[in-house]
LUMMAR-441634 format. One record per residue: residue number from 1; residue in three letters; chain; x, y, z of N, C-alpha, C in turn. Coordinates in Angstrom, 3 decimals, always signed. Layout:
BEGIN
REC   resi   resn   chain        nxx        nyy        nzz       caxx       cayy       cazz        cxx        cyy        czz
REC    NUM    Ala       A          X          Y          Z          X          Y          Z          X          Y          Z
...
! end
This chain:
BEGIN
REC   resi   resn   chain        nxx        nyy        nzz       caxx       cayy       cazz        cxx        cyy        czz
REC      1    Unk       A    +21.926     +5.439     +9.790    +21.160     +4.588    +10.690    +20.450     +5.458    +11.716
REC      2    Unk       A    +19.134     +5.240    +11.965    +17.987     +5.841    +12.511    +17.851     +5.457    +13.859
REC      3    Unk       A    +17.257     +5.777    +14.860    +16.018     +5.423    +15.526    +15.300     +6.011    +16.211
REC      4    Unk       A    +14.294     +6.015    +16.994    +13.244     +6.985    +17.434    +12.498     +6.538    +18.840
REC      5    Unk       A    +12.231     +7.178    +19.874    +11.489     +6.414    +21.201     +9.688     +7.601    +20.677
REC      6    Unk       A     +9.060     +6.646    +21.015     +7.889     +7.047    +21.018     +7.495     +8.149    +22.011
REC      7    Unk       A     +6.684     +9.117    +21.316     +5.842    +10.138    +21.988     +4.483    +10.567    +21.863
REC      8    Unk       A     +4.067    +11.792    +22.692     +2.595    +11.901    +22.421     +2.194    +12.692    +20.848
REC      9    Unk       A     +1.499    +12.358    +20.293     +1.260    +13.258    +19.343     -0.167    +13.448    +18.311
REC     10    Unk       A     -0.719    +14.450    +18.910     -1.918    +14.859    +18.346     -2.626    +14.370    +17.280
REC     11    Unk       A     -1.922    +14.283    +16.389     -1.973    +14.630    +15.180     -1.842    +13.018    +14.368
REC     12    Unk       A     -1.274    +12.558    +15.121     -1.079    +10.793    +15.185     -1.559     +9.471    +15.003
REC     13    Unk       A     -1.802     +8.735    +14.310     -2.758     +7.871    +14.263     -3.561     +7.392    +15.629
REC     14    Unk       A     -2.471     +6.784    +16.487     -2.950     +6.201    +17.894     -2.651     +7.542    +19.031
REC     15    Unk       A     -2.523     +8.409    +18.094     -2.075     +9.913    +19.452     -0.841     +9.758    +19.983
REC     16    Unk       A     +0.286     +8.727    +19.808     +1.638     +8.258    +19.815     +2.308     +8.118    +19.236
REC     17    Unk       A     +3.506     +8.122    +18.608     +4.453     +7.822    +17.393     +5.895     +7.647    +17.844
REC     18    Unk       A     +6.674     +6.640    +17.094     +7.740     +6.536    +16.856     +8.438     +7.273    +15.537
REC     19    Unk       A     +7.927     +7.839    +14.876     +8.079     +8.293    +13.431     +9.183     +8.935    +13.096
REC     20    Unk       A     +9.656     +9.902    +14.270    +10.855    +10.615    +14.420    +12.064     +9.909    +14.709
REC     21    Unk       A    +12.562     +9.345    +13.618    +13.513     +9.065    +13.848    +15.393     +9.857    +13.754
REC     22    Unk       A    +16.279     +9.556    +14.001    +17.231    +10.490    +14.800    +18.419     +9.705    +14.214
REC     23    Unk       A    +19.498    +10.344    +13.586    +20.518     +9.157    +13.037    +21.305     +8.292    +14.803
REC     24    Unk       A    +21.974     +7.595    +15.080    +22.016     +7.040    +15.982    +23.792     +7.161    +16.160
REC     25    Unk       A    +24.900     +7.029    +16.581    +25.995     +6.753    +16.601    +26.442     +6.071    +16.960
REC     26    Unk       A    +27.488     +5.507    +16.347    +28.121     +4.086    +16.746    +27.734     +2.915    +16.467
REC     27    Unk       A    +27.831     +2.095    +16.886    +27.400     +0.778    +16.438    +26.263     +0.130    +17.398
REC     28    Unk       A    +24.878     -0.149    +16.635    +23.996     -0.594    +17.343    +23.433     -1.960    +16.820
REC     29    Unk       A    +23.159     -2.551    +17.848    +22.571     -4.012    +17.576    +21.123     -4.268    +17.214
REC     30    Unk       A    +20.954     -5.392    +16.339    +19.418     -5.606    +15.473    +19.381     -7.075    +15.732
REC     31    Unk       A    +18.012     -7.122    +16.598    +17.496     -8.075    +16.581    +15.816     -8.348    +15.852
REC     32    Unk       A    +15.375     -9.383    +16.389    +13.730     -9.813    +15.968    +13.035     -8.386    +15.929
REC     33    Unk       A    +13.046     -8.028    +16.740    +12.544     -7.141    +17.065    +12.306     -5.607    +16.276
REC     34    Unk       A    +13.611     -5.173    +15.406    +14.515     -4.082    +15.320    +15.796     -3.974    +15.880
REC     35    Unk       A    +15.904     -2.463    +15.850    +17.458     -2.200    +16.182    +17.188     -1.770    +17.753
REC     36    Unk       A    +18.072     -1.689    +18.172    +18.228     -1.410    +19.743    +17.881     -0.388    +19.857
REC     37    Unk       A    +16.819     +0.364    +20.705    +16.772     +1.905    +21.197    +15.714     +2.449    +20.262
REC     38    Unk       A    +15.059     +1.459    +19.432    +14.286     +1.964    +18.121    +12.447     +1.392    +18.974
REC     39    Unk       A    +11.583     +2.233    +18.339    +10.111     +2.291    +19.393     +9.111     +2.578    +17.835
REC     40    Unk       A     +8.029     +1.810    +18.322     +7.155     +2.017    +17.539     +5.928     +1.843    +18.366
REC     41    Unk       A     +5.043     +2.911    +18.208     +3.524     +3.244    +18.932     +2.328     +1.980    +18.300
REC     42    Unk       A     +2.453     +1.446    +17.393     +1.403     +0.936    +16.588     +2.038     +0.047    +15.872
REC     43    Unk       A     +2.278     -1.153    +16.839     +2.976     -2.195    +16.342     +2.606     -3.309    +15.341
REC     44    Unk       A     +0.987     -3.164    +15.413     +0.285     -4.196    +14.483     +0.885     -3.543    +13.203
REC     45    Unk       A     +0.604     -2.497    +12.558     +0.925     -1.675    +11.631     +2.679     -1.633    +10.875
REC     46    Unk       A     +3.291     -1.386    +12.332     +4.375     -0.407    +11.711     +6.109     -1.388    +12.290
REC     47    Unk       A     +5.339     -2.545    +13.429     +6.632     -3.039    +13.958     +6.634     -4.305    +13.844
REC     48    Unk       A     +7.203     -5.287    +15.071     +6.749     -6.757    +14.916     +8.452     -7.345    +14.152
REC     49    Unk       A     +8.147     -8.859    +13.810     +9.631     -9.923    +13.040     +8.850     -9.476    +11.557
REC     50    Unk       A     +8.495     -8.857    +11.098     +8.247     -8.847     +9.659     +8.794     -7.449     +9.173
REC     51    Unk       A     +8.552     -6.797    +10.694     +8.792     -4.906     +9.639     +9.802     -4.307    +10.218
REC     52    Unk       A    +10.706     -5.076    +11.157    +11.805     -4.464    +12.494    +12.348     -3.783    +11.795
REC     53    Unk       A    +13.104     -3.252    +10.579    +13.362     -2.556    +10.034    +12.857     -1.982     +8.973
REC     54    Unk       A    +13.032     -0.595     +8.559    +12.538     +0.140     +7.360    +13.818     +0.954     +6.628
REC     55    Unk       A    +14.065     +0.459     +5.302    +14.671     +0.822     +4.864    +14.511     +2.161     +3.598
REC     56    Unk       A    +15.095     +3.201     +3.162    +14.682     +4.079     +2.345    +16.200     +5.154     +1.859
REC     57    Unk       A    +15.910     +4.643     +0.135    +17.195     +5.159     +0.011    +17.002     +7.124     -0.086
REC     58    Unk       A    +18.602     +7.391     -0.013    +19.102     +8.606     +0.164    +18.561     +9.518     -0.813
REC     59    Unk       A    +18.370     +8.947     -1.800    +18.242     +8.959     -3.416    +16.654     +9.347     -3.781
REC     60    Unk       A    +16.070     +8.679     -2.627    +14.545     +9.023     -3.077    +14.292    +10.166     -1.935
REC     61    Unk       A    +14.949    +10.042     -1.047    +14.292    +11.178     -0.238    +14.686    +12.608     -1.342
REC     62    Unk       A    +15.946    +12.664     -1.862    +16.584    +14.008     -2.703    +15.491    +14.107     -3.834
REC     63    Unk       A    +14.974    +13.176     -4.393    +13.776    +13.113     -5.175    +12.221    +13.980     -4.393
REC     64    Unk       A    +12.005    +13.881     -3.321    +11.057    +14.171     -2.367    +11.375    +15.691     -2.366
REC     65    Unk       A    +12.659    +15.699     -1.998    +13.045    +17.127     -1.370    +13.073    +18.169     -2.548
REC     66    Unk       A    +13.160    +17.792     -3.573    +13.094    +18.923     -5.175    +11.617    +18.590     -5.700
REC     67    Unk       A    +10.821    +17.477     -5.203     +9.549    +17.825     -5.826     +8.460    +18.587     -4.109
REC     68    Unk       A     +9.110    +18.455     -2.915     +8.095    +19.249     -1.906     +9.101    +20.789     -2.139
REC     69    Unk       A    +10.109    +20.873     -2.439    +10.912    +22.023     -2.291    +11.135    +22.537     -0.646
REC     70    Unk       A    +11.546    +21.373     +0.245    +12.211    +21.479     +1.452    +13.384    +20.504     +1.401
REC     71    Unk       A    +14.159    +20.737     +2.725    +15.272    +19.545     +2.831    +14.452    +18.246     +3.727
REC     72    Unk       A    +15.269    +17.229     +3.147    +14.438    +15.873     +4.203    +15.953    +15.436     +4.429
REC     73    Unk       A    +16.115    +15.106     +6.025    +17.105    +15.152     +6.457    +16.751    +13.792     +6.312
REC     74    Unk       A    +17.928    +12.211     +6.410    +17.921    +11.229     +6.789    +17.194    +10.825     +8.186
REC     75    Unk       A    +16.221     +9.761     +7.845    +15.221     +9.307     +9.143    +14.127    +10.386     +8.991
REC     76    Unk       A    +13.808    +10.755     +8.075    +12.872    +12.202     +7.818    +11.890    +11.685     +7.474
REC     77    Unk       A    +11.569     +9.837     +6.893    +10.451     +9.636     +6.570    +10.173     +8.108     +7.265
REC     78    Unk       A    +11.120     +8.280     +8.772    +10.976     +7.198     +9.754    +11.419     +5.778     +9.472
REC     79    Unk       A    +12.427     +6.129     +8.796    +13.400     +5.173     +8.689    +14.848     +4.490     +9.219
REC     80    Unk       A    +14.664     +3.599     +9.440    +16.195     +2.951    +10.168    +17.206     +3.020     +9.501
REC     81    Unk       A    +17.260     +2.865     +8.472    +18.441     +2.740     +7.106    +17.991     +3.423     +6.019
REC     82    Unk       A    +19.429     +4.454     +5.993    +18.846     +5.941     +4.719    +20.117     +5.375     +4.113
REC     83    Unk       A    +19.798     +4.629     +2.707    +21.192     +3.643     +1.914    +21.396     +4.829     +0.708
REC     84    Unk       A    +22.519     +4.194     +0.413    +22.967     +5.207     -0.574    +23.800     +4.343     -1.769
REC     85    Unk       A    +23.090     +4.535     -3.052    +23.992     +3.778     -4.313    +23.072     +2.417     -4.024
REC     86    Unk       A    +22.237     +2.566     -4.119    +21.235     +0.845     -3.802    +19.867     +1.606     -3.986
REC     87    Unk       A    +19.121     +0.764     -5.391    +17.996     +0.692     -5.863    +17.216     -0.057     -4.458
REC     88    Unk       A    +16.399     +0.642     -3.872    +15.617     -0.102     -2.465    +14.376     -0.551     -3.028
REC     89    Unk       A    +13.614     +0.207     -3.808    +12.678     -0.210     -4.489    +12.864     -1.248     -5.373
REC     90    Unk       A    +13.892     -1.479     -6.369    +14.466     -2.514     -7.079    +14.621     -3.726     -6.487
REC     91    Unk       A    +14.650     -3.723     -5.103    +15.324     -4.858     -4.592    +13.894     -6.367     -4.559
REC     92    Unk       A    +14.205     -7.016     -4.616    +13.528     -8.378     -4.699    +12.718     -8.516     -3.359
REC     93    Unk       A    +11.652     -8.702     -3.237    +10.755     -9.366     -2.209    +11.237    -10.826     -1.815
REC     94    Unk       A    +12.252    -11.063     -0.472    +12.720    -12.106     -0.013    +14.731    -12.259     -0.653
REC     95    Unk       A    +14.647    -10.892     -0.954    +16.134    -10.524     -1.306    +16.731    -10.150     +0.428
REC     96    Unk       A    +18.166    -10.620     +0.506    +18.427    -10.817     +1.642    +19.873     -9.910     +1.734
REC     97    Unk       A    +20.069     -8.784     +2.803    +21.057     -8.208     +2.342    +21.942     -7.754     +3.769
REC     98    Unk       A    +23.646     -8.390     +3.928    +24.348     -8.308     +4.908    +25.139     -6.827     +5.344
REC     99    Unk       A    +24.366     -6.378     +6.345    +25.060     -5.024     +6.596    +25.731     -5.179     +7.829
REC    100    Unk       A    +26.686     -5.165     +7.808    +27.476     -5.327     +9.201    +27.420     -6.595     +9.930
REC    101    Unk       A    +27.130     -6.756    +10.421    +26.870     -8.759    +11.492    +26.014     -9.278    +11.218
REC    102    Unk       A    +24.823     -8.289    +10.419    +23.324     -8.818    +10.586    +23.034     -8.669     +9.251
REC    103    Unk       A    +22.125    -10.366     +9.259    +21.221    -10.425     +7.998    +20.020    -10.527     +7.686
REC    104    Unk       A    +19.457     -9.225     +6.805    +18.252     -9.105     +6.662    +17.435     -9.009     +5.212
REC    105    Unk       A    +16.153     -9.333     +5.323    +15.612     -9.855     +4.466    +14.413     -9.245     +4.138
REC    106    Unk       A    +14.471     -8.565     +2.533    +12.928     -7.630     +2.325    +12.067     -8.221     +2.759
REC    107    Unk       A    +10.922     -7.904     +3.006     +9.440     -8.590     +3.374     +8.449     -7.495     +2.778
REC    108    Unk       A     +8.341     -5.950     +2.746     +7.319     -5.877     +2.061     +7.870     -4.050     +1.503
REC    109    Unk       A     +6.371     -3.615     +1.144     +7.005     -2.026     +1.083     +6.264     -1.608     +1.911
REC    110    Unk       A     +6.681     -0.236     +2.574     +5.763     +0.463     +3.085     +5.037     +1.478     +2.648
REC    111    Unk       A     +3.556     +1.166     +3.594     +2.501     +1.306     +2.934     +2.028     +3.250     +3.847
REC    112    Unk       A     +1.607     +3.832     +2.899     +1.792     +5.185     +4.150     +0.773     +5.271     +4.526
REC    113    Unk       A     +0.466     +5.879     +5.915     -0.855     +5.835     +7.029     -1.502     +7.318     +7.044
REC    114    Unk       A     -2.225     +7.335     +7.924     -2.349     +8.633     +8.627     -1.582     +9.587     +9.318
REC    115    Unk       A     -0.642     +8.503    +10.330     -0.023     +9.310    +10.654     +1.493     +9.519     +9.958
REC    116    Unk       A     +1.813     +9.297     +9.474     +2.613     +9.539     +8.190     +2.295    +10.846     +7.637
REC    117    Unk       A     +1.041    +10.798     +7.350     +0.700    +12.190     +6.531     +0.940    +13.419     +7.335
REC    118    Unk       A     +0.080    +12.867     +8.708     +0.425    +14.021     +9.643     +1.717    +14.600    +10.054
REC    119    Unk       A     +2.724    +13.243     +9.991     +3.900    +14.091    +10.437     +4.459    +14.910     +8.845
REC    120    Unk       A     +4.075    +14.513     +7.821     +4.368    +14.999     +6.843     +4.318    +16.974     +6.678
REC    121    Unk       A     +3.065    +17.180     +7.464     +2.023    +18.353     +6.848     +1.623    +18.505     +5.408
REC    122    Unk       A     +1.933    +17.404     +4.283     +1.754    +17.670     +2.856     +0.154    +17.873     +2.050
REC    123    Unk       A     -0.237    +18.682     +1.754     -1.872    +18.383     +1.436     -1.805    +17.272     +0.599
REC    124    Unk       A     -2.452    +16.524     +0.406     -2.623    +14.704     -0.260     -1.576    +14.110     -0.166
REC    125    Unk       A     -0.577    +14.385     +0.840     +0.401    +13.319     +0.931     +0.168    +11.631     +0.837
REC    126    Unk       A     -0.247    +11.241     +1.044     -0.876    +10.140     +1.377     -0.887     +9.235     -0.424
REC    127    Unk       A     -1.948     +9.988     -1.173     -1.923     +9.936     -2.305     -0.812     +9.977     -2.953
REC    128    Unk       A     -0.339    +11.179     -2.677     +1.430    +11.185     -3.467     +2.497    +10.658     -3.464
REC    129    Unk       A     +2.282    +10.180     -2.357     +3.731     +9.216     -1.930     +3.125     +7.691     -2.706
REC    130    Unk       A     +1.898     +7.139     -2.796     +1.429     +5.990     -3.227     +1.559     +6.419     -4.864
REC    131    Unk       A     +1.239     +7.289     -5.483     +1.218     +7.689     -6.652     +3.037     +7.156     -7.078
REC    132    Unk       A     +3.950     +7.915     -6.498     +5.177     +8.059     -6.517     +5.713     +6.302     -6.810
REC    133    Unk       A     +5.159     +5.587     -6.398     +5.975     +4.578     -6.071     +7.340     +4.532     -6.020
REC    134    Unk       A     +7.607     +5.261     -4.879     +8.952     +5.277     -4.149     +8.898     +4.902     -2.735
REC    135    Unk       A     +8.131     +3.158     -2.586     +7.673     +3.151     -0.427     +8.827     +2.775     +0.195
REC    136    Unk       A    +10.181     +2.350     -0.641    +11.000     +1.894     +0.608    +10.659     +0.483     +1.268
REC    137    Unk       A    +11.487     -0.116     +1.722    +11.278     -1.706     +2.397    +11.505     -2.180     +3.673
REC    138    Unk       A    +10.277     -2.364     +4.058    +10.764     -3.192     +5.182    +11.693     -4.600     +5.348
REC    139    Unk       A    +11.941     -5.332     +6.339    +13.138     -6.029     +6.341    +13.141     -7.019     +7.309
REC    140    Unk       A    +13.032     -7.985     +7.587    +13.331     -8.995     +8.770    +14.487     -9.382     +9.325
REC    141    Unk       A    +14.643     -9.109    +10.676    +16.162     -9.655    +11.114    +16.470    -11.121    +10.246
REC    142    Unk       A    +17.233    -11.514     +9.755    +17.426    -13.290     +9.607    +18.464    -13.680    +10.778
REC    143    Unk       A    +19.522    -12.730    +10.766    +20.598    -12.945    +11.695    +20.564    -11.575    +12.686
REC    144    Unk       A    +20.603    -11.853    +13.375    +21.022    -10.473    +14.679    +22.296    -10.261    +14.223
REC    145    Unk       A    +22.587     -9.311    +14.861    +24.122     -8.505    +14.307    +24.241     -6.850    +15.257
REC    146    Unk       A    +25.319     -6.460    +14.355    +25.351     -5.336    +15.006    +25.422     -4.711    +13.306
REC    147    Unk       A    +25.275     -3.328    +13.145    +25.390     -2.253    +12.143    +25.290     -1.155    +12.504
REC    148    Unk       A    +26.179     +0.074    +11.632    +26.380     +1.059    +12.229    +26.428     +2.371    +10.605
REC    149    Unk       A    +26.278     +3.153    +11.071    +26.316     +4.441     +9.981    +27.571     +4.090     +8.967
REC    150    Unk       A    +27.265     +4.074     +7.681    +28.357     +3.681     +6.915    +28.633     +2.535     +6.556
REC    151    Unk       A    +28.133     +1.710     +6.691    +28.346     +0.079     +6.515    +27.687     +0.068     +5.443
REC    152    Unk       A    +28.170     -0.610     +4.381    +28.137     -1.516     +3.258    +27.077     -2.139     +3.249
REC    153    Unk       A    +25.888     -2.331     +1.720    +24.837     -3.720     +2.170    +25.526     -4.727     +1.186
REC    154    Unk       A    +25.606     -5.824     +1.248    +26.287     -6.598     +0.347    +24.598     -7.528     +0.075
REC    155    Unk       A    +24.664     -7.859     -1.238    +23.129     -8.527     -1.608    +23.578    -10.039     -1.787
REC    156    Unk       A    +23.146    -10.788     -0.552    +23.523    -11.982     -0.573    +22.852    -13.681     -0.928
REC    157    Unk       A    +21.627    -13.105     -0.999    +20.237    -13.779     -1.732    +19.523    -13.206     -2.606
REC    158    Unk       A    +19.377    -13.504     -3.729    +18.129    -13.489     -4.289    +17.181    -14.321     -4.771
REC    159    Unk       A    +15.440    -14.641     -4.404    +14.714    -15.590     -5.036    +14.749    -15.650     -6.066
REC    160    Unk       A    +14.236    -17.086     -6.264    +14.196    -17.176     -8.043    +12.656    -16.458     -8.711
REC    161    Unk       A    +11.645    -16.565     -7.657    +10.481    -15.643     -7.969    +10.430    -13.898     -7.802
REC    162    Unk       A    +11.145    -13.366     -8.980    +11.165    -12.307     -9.158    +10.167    -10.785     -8.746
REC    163    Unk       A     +9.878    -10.461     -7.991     +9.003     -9.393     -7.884     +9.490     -8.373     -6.808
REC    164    Unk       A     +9.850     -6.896     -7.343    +10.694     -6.202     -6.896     +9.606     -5.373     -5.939
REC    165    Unk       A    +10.295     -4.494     -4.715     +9.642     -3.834     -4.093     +8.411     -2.817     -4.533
REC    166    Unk       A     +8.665     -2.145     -5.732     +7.629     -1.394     -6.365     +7.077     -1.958     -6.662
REC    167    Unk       A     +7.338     -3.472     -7.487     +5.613     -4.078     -7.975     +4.806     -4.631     -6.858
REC    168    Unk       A     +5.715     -5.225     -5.479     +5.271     -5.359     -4.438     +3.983     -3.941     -3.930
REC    169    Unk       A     +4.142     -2.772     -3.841     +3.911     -2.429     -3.904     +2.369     -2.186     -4.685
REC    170    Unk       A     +2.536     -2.507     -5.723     +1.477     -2.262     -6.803     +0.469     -3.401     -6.625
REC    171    Unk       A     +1.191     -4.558     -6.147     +0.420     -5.530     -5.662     -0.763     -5.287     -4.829
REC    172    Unk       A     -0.160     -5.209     -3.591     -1.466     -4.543     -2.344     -2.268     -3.715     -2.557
REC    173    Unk       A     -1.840     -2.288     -4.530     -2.780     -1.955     -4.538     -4.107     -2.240     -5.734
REC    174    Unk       A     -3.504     -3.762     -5.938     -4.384     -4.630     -6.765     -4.315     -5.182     -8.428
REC    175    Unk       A     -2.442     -4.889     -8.636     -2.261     -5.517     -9.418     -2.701     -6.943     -9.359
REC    176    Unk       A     -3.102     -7.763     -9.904     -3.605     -9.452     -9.300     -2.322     -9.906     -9.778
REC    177    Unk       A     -1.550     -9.999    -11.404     -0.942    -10.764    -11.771     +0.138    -10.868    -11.021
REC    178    Unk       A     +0.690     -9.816    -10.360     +1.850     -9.513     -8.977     +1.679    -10.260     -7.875
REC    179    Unk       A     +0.323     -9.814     -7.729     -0.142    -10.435     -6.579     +0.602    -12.120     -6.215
REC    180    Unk       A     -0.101    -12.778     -7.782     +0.358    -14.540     -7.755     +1.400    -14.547     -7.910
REC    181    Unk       A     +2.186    -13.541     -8.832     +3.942    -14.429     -8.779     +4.463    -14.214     -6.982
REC    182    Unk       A     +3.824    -13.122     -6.098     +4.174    -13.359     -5.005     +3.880    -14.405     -3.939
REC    183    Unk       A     +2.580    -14.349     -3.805     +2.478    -16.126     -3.510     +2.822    -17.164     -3.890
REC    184    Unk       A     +4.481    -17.071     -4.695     +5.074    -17.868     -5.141     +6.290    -18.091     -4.361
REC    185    Unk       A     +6.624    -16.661     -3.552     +7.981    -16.609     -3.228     +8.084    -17.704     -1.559
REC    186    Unk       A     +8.530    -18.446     -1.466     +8.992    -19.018     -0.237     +9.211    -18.195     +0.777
REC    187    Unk       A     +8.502    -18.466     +2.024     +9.154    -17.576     +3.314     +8.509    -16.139     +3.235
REC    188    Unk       A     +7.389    -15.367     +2.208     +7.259    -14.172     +2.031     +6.518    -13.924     +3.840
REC    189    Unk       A     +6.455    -13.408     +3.801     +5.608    -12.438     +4.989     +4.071    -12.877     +5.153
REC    190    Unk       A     +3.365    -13.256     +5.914     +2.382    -13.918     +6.578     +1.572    -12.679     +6.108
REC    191    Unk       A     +1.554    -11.645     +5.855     +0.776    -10.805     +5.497     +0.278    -10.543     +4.188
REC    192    Unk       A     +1.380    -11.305     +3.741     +0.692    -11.010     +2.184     -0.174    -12.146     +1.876
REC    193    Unk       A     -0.570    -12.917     +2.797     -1.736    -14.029     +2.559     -3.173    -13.248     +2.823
REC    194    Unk       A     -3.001    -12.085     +3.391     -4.107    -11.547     +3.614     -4.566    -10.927     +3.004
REC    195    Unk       A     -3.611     -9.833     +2.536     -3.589     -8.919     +0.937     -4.169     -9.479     -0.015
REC    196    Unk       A     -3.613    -10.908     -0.301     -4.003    -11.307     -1.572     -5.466    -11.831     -1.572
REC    197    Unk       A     -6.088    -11.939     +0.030     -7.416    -12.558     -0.433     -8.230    -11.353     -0.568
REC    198    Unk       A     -7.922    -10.115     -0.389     -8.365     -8.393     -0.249     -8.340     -8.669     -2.080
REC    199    Unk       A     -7.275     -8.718     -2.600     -6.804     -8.715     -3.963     -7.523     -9.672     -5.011
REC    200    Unk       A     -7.022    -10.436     -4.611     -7.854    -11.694     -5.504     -9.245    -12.364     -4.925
REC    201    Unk       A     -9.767    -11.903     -3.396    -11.025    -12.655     -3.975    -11.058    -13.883     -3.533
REC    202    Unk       A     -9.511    -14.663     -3.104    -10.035    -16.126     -3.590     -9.829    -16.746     -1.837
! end
């Protein structure tokens, strides 16, 4: 478990970032918002009740780290939750999952920016990480709670409209047929009404 207070930074989309995130100790509380003590510079983008958390498993960063040939420490790619033994990409768009007190609920993948790249230093990062389809998920509080390093996700919903974080993914970048089984799912994220008229046109 992550979090990060915003700073100045050059190199940055808005010249500010939360990106650095820091494992946290002990047990911290998640609300609407995010987790307690957690900051984001560019909130239209990166924060808000739709994206308060970002999740990214352990598994893909070790994937990252043997194809850049550096180490990526946990919270290395500005994440709140670095899970371990859990397909994150696999997981269902509106799949709902109890970690500690609090229950939360995929809403989309993340999508990588500018400043992403920058904190990266990777030449075409940007490209590669979208190429990869490995974005990791954002998450909506459902329940406030508390969670802490080591806690268990137990998967306690799943929709009956099937579409997993990677095709989510593939969606926004214009699969159409994805696109509609997601405007199927109940409760999805207010954002993907926007995507899809980018997508479909209609």
């Amino acid at each position: 478990m992550s979090a990060g207070r915003v700073v100045d930074a050059d190199w940055a989309q808005l010249h500010r970032t939360g990106i650095d995130k820091r494992p946290v100790p002990g047990r911290v509380a998640v609300r609407a918002e995010g987790l307690d003590g957690d900051e984001q510079a560019d909130r239209k983008s990166h924060g808000g009740p739709e994206q308060a958390v970002y999740a990214y498993a352990r598994e893909d960063l070790d994937w990252w780290a043997a194809e850049l040939g550096r180490e990526l420490r946990d919270g290395m790619f500005g994440e709140n939750l670095t899970t371990l033994g859990l397909d994150v990409n696999g997981a269902l768009i509106g799949e709902r999952w109890r970690i500690g007190s609090a229950l939360l609920e995929v809403t989309a993948p993340r999508v990588p920016c500018a400043t992403f790249r920058g904190w990266m230093g990777e030449p075409g990062w940007v490209k590669r990480f979208t190429q990869a389809e490995r974005p990791g998920a954002y998450l909506r509080v459902v329940q406030d709670g508390e969670l802490g390093a080591g806690d268990g996700i137990r998967v306690e919903f799943r929709p009956e409209t099937r579409v997993t974080v990677a095709e989510s993914f593939r969606a926004y970048h214009g699969a159409r047929e994805v696109m509609r089984r997601l405007l199927k799912i109940p409760g999805r994220s207010h954002k993907w009404d926007s995507a899809a008229k980018r997508v479909l046109g209609d």
